[in-house]
N, C-alpha and C positions, 0 to 999 in steps of 0.2 A: 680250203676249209681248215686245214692242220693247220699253215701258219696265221689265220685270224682267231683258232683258240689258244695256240703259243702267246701272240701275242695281245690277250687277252688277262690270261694267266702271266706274264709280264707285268702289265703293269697293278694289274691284283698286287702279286710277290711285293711290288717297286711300293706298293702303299701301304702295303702290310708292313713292311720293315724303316719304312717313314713315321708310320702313327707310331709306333713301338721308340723307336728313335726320340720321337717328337714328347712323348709320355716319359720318358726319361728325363731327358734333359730338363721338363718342367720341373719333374717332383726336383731334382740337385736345385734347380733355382730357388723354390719355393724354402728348399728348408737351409741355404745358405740365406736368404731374404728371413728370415725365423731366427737363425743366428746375427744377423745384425743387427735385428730389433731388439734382441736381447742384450747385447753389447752395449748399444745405444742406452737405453735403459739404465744400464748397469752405471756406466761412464758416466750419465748426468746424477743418477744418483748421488755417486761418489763426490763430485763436483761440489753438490748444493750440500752435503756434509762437510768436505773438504772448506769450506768457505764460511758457513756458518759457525759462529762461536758456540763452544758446548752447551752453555749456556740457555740459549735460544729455541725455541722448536725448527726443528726440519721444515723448509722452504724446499720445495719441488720444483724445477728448473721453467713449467709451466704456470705458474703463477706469480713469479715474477715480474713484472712491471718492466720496458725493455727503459734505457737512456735514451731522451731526447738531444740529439746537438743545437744550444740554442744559436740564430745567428749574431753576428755583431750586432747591434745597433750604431745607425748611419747617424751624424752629428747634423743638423740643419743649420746652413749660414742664412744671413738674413737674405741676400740677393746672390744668385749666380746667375753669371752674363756668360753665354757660350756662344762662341762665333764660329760657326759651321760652313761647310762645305760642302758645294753637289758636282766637285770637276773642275770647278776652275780655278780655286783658293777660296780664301776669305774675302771680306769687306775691308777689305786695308784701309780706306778712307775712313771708317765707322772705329775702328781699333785705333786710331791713331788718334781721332777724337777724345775716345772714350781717355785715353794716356793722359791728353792734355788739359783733359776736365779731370780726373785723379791726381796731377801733378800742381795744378792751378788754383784747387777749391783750398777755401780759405778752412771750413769748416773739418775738412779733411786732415788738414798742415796739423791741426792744432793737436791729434790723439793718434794713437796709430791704429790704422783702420782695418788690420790684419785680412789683409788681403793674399789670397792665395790663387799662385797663377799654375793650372794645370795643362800643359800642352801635350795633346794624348792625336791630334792627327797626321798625316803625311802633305797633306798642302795647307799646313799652320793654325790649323784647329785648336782651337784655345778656351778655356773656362777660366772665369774670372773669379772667383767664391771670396765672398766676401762676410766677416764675421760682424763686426761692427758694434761690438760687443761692450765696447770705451764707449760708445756716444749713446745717450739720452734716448728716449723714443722718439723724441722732436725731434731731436739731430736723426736720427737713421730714415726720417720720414723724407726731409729735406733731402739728406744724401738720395736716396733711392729714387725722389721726383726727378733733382736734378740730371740724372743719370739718365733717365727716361726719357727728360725733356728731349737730353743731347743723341739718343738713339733711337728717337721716334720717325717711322718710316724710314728705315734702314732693312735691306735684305739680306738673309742668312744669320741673323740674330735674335735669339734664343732670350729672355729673361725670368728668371724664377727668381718666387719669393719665398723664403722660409722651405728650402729644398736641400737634398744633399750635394756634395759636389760628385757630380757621378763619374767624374773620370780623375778625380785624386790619385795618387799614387799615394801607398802607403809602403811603410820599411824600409824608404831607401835612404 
C-alpha cells in the first residue's frame, strides 16, 4: 500500500513540475514571438520610409503591389519539322529527303529561307524551323505543300505550322 501511494505522489510531483516547466517556457516564447512582431514592424516600416521619396505619402510594405517576372515571348516560324525518336534513331530516309527537296527547290535557291536546324536528341533528333520570312504568302504556301507532299506518310515525324522552335538553343 506505501509503495502505490509513493508512487502515486511521484508521478503527481513529475506533473506538477512539468505543467510549471511547461507554463514557463510558453509565456518566454510567447513574449520573444511579441518582440519579433515588433521588430518586423519596425524594419518594414523603416524600409517603406527608407524607399519612398520625402515627398510622397507613406506606403506600408502591405499594400504594395508585389513584381510580376514577365516571360520571354517565343518567336513563331512558319513550319517546324522535327524528327523524333522512340529507340531506334530517326527516319534517315525522310531526313535525307527532306535535305534533297531544300537543296533542289528552285523556289527556295532564289531567297534565303532562314532555316534553323536545332539538334537537341541522343539518337539524331532534330528540328528543322523554318522562318520564311523573304517569301511571299504564295511562296511560303507552295514551300510548306511541297514539304508535305515529300513527308507525307513518313514515321517519327512531327510538322507544325506557325509554332515555336521548341528545342532552339539560345546564347550560344
Amino acid at each position: 500500500m506505501n509503495t502505490q501511494i509513493m508512487s502515486r505522489k511521484g508521478i503527481t510531483g513529475f506533473a506538477l513540475i512539468l505543467s510549471v516547466f511547461a507554463s514557463c517556457t510558453c509565456k518566454q516564447l510567447c513574449k520573444s514571438n511579441e518582440k519579433d512582431k515588433k521588430s518586423n514592424t519596425q524594419s518594414s516600416a523603416a524600409i517603406a520610409t527608407d524607399t519612398v521619396p520625402q515627398n510622397s505619402a507613406t506606403i506600408s510594405a502591405e499594400t504594395q503591389t508585389p513584381k510580376t517576372e514577365t516571360m520571354p515571348v517565343q518567336e513563331n516560324y512558319r513550319l517546324v519539322i522535327s524528327f523524333i525518336s522512340i529507340g531506334s534513331g530517326i527516319n534517315l530516309p525522310a531526313k535525307e529527303k527532306l535535305d534533297n527537296y531544300l537543296q533542289l527547290n528552285e523556289t527556295l535557291k532564289m531567297k534565303n529561307p532562314e532555316i534553323e536546324i536545332a539538334r537537341w536528341g541522343r539518337e539524331g533528333e532534330v528540328d528543322y524551323c523554318m522562318k520564311l520570312s523573304a517569301f511571299s504568302a504564295a511562296d511560303q504556301e507552295k514551300i510548306v505543300k511541297g514539304i508535305k507532299e515529300q513527308l507525307k506518310k513518313q514515321d517519327h515525324i512531327f510538322l507544325d505550322e506557325n509554332a515555336p522552335c521548341r528545342h532552339k538553343r539560345t546564347g550560344r
